[in-house]
N, CA, C and O atoms as a CHARMM CRD file, in Angstrom:
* protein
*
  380
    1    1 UNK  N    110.43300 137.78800 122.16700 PROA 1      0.00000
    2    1 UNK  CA   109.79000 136.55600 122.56500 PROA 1      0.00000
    3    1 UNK  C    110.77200 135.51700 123.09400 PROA 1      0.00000
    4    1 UNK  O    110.51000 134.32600 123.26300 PROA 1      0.00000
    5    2 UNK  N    112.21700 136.26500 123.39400 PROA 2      0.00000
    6    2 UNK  CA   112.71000 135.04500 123.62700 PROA 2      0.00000
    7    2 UNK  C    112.61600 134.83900 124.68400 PROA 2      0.00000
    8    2 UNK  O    113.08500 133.70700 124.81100 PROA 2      0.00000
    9    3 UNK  N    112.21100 135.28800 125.90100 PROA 3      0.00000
   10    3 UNK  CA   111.94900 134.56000 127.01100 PROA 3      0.00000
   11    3 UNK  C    110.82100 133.35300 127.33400 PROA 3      0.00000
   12    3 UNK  O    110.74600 132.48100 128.20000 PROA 3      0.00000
   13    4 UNK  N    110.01000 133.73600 126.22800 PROA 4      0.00000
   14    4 UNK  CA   109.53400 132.51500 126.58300 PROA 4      0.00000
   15    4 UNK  C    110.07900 131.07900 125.77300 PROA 4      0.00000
   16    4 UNK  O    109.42600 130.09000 126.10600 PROA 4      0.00000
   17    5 UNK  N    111.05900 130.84200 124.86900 PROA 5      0.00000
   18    5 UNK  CA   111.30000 130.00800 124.64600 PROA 5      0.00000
   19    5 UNK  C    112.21300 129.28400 125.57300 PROA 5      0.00000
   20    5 UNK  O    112.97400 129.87700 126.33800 PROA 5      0.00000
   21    6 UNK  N    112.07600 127.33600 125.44500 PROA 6      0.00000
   22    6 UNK  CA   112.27700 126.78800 126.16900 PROA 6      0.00000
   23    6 UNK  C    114.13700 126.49500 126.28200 PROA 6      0.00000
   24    6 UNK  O    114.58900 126.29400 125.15500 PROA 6      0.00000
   25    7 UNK  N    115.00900 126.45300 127.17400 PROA 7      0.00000
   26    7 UNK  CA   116.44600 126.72300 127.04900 PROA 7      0.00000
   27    7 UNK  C    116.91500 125.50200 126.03000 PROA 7      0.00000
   28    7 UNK  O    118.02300 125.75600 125.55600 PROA 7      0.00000
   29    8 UNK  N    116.50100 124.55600 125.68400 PROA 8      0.00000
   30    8 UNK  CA   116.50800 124.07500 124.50600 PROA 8      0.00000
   31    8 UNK  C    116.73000 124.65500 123.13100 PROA 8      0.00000
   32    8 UNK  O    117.66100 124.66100 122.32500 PROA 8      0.00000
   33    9 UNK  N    115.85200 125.00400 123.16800 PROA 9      0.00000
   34    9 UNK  CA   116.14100 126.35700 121.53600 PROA 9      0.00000
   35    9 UNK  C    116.70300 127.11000 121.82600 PROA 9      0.00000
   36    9 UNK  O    117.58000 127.30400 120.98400 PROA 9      0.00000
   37   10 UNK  N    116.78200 128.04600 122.96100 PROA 10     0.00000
   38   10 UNK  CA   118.11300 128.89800 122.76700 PROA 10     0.00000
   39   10 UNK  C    118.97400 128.51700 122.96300 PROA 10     0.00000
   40   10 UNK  O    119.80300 129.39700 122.73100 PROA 10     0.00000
   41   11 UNK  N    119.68500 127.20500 123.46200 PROA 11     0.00000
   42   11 UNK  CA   120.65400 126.61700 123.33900 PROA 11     0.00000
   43   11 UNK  C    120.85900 125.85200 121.86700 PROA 11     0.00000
   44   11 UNK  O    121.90100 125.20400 121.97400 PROA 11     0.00000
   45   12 UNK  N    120.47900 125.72800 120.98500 PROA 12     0.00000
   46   12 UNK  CA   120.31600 124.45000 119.91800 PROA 12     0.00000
   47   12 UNK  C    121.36400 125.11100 118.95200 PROA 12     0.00000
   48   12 UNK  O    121.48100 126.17200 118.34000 PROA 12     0.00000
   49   13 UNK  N    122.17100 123.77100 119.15200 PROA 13     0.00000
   50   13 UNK  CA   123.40900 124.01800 117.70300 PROA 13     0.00000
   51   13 UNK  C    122.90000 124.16600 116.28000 PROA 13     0.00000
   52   13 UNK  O    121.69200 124.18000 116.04100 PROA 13     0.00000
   53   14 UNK  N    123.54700 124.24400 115.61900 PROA 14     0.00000
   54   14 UNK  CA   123.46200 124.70400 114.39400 PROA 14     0.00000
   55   14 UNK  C    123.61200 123.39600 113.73100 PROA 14     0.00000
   56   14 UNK  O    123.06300 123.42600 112.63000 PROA 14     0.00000
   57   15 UNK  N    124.11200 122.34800 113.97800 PROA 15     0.00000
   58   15 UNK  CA   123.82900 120.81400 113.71100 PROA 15     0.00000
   59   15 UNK  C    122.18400 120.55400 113.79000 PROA 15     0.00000
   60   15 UNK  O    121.28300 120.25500 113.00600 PROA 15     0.00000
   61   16 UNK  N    122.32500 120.82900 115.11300 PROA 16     0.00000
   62   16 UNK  CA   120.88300 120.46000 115.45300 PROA 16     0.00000
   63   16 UNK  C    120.15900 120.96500 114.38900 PROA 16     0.00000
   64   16 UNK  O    119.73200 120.10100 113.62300 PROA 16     0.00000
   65   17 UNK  N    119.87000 122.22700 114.09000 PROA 17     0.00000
   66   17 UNK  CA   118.96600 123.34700 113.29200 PROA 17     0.00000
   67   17 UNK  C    119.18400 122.70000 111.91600 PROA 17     0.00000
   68   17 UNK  O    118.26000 122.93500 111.13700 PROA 17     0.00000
   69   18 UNK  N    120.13900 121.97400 111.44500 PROA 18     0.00000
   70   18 UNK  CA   120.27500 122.11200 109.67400 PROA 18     0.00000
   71   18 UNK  C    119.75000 120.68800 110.01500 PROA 18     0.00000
   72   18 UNK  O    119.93000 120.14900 108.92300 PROA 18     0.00000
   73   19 UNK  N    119.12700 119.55800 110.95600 PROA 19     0.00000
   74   19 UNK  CA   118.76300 118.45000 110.54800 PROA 19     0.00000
   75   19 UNK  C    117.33100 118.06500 110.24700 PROA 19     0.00000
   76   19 UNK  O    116.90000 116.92800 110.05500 PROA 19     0.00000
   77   20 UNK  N    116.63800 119.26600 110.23800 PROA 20     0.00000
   78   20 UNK  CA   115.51000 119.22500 109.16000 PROA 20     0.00000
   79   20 UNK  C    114.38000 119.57000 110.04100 PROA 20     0.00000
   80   20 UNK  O    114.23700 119.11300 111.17500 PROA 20     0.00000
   81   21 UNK  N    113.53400 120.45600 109.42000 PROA 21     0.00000
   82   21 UNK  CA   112.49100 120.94400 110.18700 PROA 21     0.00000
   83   21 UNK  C    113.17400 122.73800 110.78300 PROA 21     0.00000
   84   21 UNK  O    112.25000 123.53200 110.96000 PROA 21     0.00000
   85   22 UNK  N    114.01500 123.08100 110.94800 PROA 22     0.00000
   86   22 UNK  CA   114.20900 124.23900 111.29300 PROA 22     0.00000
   87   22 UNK  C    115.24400 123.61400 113.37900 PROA 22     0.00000
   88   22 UNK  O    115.66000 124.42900 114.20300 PROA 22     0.00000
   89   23 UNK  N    115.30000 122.22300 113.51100 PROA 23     0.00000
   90   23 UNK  CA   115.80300 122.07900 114.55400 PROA 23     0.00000
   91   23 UNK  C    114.76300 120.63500 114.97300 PROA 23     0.00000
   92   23 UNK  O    115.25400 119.55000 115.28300 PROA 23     0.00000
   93   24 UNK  N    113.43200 120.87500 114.91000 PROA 24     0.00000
   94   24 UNK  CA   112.52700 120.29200 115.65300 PROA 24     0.00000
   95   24 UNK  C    112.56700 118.78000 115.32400 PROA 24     0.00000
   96   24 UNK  O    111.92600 118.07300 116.10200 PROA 24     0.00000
   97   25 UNK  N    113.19700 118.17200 114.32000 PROA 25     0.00000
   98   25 UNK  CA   113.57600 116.99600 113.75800 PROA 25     0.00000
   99   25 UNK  C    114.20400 116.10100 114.87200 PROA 25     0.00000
  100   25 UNK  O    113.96600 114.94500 115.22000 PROA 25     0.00000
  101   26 UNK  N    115.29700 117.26300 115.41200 PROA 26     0.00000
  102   26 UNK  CA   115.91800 116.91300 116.07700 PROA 26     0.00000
  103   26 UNK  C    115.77400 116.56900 117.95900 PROA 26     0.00000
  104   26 UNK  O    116.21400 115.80500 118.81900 PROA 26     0.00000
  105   27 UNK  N    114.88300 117.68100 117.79600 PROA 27     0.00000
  106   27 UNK  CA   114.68900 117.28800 119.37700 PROA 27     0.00000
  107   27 UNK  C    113.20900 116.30800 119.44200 PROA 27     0.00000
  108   27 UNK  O    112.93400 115.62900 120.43000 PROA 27     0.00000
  109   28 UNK  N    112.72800 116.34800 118.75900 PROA 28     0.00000
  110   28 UNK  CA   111.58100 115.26100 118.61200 PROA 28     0.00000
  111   28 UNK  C    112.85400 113.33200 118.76200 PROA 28     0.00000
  112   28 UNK  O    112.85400 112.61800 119.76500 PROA 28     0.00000
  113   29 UNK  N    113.54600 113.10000 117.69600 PROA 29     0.00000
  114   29 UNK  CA   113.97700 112.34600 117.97100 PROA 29     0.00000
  115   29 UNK  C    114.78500 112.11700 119.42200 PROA 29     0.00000
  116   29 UNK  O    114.69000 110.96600 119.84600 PROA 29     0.00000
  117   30 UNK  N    115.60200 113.08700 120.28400 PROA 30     0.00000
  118   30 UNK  CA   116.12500 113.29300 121.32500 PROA 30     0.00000
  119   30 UNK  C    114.93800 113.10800 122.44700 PROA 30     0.00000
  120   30 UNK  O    115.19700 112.45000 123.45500 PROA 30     0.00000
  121   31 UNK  N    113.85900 113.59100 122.30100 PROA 31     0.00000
  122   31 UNK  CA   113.02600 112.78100 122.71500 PROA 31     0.00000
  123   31 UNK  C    112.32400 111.39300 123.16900 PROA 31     0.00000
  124   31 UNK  O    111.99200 110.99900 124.28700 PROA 31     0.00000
  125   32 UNK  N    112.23700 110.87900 122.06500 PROA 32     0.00000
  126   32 UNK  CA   111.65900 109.99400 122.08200 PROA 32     0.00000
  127   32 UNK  C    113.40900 108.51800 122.34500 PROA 32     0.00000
  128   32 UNK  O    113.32200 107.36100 122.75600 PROA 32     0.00000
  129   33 UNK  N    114.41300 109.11500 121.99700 PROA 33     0.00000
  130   33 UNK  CA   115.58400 108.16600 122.77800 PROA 33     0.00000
  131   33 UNK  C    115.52100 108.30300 124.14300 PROA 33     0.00000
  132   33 UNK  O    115.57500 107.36500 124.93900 PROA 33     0.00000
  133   34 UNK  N    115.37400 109.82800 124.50600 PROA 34     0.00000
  134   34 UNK  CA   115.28700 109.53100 126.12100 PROA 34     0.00000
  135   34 UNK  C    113.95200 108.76400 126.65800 PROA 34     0.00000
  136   34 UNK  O    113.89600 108.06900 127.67200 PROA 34     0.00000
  137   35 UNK  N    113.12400 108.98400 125.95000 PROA 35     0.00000
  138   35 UNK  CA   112.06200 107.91000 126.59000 PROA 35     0.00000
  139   35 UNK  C    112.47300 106.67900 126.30100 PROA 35     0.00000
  140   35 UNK  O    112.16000 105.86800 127.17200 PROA 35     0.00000
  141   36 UNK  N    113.11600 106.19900 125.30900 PROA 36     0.00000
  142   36 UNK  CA   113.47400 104.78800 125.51900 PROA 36     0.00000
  143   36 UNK  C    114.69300 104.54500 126.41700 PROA 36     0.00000
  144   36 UNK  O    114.64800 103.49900 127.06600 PROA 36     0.00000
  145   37 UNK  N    115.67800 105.25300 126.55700 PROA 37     0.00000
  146   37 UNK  CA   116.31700 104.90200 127.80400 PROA 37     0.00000
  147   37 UNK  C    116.25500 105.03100 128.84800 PROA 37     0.00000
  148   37 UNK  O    117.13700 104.59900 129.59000 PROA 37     0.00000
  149   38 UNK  N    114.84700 105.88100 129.43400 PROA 38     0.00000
  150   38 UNK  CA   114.65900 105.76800 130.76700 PROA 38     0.00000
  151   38 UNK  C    113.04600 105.45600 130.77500 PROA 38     0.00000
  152   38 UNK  O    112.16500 105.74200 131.58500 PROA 38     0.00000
  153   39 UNK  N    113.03600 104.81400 129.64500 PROA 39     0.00000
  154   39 UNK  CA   111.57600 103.41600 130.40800 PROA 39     0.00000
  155   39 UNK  C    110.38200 104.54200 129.98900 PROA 39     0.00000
  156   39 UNK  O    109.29500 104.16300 130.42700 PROA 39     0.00000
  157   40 UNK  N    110.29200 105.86400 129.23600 PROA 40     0.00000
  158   40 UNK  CA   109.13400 106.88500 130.13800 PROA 40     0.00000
  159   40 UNK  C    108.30000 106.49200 128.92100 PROA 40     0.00000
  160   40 UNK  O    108.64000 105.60600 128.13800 PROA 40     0.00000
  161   41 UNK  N    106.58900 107.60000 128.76500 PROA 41     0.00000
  162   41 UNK  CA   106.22200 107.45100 127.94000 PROA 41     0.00000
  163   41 UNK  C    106.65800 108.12900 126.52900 PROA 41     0.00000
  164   41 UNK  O    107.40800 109.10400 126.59000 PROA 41     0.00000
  165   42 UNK  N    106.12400 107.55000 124.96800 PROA 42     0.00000
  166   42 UNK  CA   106.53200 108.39100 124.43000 PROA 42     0.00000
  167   42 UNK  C    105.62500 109.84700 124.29900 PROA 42     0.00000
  168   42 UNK  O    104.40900 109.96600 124.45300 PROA 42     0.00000
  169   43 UNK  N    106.62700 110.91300 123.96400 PROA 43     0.00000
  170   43 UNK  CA   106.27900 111.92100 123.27900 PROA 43     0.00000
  171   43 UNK  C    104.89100 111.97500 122.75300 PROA 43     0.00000
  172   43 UNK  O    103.87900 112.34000 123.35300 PROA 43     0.00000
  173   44 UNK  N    105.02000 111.52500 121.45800 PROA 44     0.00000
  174   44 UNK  CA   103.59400 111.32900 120.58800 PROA 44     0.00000
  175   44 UNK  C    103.33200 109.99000 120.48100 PROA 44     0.00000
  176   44 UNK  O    104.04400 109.22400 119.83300 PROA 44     0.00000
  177   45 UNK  N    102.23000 109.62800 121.15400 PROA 45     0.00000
  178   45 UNK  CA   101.33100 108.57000 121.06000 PROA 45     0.00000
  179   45 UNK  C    100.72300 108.10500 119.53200 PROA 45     0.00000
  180   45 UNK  O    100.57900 108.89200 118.59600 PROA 45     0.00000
  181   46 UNK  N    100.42200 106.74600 119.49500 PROA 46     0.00000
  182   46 UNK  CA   100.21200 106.37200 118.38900 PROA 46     0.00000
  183   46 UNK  C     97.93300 107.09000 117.93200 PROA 46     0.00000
  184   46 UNK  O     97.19900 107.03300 116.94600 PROA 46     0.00000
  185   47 UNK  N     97.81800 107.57900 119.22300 PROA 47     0.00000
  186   47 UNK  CA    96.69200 108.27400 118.97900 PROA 47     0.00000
  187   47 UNK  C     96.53500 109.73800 118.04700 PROA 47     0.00000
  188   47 UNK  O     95.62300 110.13200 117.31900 PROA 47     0.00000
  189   48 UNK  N     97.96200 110.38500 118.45300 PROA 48     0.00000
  190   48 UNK  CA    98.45600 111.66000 118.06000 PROA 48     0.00000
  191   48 UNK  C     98.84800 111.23400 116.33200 PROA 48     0.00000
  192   48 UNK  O     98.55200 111.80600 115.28300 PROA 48     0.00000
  193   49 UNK  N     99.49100 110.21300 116.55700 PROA 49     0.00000
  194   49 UNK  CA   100.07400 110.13300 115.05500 PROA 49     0.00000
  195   49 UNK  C     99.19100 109.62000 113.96500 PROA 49     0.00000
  196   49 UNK  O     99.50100 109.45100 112.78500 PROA 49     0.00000
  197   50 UNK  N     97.98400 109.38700 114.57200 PROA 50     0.00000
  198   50 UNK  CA    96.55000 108.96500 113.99000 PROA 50     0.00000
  199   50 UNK  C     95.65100 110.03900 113.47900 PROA 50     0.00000
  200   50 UNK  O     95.18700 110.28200 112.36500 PROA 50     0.00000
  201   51 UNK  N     95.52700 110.77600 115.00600 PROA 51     0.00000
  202   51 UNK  CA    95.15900 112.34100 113.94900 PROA 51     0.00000
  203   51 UNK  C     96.11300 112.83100 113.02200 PROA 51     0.00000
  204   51 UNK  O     95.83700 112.42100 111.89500 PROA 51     0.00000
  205   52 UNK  N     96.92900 113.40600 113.04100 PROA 52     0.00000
  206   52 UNK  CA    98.15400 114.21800 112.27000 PROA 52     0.00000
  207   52 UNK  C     98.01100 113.02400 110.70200 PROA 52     0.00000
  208   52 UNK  O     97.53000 113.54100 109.69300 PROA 52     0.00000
  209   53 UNK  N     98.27400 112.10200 110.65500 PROA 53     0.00000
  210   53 UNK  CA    98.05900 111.60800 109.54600 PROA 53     0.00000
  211   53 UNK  C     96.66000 111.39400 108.41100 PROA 53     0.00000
  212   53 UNK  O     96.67200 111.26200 107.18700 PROA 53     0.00000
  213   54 UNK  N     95.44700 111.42600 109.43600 PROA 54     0.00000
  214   54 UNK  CA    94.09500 111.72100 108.96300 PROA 54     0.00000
  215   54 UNK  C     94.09500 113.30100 108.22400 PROA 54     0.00000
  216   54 UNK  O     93.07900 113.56500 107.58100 PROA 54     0.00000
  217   55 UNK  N     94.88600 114.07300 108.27000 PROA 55     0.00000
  218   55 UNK  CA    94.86600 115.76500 108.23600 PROA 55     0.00000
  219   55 UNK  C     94.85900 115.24400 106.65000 PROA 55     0.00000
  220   55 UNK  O     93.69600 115.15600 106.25600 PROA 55     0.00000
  221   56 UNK  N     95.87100 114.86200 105.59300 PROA 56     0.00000
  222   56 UNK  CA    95.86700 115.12700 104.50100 PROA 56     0.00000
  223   56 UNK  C     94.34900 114.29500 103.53800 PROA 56     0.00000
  224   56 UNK  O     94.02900 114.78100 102.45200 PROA 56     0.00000
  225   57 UNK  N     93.77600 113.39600 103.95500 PROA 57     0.00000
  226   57 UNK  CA    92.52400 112.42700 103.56400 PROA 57     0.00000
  227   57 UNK  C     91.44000 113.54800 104.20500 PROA 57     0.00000
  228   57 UNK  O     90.43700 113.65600 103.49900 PROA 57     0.00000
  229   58 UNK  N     91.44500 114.65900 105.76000 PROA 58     0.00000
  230   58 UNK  CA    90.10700 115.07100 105.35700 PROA 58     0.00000
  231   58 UNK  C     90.84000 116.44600 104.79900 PROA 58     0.00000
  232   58 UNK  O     90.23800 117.45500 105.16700 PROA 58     0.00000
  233   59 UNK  N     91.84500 116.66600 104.10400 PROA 59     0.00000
  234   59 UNK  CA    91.94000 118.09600 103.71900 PROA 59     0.00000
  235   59 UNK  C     90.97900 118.03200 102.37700 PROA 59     0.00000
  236   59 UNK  O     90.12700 118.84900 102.02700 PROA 59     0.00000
  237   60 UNK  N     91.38600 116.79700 101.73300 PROA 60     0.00000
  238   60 UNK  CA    90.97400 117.14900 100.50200 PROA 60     0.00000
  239   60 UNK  C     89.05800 116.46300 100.75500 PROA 60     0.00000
  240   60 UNK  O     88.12900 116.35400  99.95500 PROA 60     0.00000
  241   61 UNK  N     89.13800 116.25400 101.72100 PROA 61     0.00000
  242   61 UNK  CA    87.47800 116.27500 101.91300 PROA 61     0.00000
  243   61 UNK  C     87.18900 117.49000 101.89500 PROA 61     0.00000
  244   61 UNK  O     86.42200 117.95300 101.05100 PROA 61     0.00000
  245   62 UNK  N     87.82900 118.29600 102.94200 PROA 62     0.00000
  246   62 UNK  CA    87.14400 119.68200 103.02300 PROA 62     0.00000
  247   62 UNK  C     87.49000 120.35400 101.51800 PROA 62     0.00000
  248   62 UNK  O     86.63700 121.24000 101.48500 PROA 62     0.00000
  249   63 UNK  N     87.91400 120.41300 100.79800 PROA 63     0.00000
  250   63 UNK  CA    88.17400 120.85100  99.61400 PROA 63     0.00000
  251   63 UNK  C     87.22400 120.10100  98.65300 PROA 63     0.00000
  252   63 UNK  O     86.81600 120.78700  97.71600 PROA 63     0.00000
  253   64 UNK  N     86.66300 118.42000  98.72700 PROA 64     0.00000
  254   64 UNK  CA    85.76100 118.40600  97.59300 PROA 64     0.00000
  255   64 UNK  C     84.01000 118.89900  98.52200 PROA 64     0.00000
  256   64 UNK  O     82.87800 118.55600  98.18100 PROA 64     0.00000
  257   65 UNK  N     84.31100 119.53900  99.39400 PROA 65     0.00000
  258   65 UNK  CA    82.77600 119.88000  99.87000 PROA 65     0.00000
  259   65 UNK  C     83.07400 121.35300 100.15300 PROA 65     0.00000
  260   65 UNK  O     82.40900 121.95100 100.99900 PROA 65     0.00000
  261   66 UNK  N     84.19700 122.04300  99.37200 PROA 66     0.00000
  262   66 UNK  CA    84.19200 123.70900  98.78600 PROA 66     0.00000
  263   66 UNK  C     84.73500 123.87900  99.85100 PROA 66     0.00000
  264   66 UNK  O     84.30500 125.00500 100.10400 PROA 66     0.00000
  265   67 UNK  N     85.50400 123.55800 100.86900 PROA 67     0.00000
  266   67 UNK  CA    86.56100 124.22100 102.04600 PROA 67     0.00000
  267   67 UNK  C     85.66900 124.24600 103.43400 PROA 67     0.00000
  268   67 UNK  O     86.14900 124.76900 104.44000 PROA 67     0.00000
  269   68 UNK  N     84.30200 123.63800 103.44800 PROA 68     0.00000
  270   68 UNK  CA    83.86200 123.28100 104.81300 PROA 68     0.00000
  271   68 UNK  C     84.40400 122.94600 105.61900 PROA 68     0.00000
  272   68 UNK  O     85.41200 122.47800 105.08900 PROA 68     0.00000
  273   69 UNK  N     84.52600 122.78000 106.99800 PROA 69     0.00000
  274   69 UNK  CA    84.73300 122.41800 108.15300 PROA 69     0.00000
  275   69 UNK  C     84.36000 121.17000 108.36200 PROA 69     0.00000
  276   69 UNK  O     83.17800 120.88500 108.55300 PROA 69     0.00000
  277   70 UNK  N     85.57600 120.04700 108.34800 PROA 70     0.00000
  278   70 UNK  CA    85.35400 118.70600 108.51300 PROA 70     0.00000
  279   70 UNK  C     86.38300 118.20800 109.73500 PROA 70     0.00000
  280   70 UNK  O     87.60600 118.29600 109.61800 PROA 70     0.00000
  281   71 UNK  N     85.82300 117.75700 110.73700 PROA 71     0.00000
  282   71 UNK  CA    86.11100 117.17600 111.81900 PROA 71     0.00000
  283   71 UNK  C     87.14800 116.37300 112.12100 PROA 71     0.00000
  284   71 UNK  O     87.04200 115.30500 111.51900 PROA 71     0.00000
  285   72 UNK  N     88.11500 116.43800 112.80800 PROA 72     0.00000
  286   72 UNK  CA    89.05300 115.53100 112.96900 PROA 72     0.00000
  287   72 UNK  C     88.37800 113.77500 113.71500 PROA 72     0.00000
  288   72 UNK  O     87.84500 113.83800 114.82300 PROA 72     0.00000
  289   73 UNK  N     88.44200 112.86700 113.26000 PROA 73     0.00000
  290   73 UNK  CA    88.15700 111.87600 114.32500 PROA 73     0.00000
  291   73 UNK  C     88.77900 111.79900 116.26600 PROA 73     0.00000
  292   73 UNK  O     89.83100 112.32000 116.63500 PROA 73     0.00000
  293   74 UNK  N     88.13000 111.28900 116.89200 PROA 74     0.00000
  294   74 UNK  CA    88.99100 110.88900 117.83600 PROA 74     0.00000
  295   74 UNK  C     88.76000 109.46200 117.85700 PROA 74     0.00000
  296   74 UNK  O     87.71700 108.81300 117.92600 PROA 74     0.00000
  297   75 UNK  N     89.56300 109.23900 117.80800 PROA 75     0.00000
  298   75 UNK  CA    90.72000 108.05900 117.91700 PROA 75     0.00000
  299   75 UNK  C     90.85600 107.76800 119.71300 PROA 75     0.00000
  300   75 UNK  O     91.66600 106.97900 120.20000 PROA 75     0.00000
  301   76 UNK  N     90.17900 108.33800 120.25700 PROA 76     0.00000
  302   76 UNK  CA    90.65700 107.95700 122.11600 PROA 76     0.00000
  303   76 UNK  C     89.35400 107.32200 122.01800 PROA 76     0.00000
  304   76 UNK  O     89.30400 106.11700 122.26700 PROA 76     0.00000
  305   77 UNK  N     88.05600 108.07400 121.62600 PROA 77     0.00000
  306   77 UNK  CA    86.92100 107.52100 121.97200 PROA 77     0.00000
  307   77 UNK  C     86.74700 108.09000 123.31800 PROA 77     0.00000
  308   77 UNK  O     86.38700 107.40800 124.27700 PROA 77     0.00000
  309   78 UNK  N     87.07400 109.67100 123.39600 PROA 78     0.00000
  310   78 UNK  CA    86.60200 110.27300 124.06700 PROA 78     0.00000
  311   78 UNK  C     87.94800 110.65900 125.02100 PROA 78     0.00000
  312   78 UNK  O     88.08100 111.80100 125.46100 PROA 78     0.00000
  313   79 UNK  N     89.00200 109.51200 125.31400 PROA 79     0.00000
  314   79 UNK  CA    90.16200 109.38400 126.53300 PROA 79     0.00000
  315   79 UNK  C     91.01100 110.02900 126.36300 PROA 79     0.00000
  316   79 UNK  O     92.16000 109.82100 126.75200 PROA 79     0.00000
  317   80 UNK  N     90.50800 111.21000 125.56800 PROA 80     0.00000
  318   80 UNK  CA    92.16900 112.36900 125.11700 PROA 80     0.00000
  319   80 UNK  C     91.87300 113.48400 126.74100 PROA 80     0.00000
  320   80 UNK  O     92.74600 114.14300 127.30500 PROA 80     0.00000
  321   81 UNK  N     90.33500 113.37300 127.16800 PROA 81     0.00000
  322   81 UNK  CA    90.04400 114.01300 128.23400 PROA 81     0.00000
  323   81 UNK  C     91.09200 114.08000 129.05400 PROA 81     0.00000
  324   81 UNK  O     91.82000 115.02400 129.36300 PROA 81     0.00000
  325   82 UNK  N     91.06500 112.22200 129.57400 PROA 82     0.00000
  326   82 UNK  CA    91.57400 112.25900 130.30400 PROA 82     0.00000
  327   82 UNK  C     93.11400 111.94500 130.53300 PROA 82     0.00000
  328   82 UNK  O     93.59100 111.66400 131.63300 PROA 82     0.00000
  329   83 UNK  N     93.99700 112.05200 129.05400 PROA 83     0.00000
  330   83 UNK  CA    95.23800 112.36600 129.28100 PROA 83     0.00000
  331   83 UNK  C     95.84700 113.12700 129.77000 PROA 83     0.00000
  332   83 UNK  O     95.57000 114.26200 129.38100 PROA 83     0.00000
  333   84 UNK  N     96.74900 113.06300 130.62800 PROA 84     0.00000
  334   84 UNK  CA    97.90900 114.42100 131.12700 PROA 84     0.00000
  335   84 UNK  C     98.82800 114.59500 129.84400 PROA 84     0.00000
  336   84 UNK  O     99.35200 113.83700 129.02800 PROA 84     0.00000
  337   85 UNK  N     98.75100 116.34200 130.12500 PROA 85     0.00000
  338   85 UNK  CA    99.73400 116.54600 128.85100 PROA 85     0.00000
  339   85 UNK  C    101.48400 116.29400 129.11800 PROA 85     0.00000
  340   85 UNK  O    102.16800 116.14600 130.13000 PROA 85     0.00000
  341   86 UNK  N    101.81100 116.34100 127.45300 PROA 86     0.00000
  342   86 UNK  CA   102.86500 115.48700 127.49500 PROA 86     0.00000
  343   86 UNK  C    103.52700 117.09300 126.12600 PROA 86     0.00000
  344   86 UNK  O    102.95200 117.54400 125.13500 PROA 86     0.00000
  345   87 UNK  N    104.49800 117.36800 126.57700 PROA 87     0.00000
  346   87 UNK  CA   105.01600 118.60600 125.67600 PROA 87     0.00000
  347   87 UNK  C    106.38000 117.74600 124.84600 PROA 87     0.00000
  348   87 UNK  O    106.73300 116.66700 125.32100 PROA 87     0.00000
  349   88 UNK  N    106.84600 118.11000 124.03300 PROA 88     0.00000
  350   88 UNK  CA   108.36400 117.35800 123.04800 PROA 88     0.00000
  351   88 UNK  C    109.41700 118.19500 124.11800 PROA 88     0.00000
  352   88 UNK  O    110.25700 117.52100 124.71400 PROA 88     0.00000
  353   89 UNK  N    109.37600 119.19300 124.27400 PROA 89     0.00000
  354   89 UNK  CA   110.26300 120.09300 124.97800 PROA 89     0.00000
  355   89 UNK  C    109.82400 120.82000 126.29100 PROA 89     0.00000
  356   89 UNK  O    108.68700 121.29000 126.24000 PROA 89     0.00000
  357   90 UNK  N    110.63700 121.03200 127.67000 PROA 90     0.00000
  358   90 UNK  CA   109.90100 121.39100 128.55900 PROA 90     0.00000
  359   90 UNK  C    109.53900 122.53200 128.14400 PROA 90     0.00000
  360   90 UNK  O    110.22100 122.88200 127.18100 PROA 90     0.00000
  361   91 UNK  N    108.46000 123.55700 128.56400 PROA 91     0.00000
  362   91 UNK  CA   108.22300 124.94100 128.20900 PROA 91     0.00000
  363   91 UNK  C    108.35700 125.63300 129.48500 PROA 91     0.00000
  364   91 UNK  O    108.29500 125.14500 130.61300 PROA 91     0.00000
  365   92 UNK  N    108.54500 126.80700 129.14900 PROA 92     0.00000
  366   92 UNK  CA   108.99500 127.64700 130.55400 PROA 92     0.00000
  367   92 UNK  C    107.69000 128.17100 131.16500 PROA 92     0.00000
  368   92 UNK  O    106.83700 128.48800 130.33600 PROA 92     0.00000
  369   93 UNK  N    107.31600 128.34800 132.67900 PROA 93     0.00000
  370   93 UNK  CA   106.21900 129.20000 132.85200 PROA 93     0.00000
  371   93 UNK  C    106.15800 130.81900 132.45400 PROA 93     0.00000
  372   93 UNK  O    107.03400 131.68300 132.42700 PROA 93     0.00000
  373   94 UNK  N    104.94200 130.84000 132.20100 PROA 94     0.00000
  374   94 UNK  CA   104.67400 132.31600 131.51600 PROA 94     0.00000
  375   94 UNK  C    104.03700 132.75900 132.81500 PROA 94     0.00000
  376   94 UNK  O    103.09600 132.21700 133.39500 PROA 94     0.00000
  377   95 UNK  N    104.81000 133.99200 133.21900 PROA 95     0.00000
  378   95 UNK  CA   104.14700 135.15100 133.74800 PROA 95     0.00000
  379   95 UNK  C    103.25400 135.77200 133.70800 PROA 95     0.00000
  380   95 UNK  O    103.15400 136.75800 134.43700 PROA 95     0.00000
């Protein structure tokens, strides 16, 4: 599988890798500096970090209603449609 990973990870030091997460700590923050030094957007939006944080409040919903299927909110109010995606790392095209 390693071709499809992005030359990022197969390049990533071993600094990088021990700073938590398995590497991804790291390029998430490398991220989001280069968006602040060249003006861009960030990475993860404060919409993204809205779901991802709702995950542990409906886990244990779905757990007091026996492990049902409980819905993430959206938080766009519909405008996740029409976002362009935005990746932490470029990804390579797949063949």
């Amino acid at each position: 599988y390693d071709k499809y990973l992005p030359d990022v990870w197969k390049n990533i030091s071993e600094e990088a890798l021990s700073s938590g997460h398995e590497g991804i700590d790291y390029l998430q923050f490398e991220a989001f500096f280069e968006a602040l030094r060249e003006g861009g957007d960030m990475p993860i939006d404060i919409y993204d970090a809205a779901s991802w944080m709702s995950i542990t409040y409906l886990s244990r919903k779905s757990m007091e209603l026996g492990g049902a299927s409980v819905e993430i909110p959206d938080f766009t109010n519909g405008g996740y449609k029409m976002r362009s995606r935005r990746d932490v790392v470029e990804m390579p095209e797949i063949e």
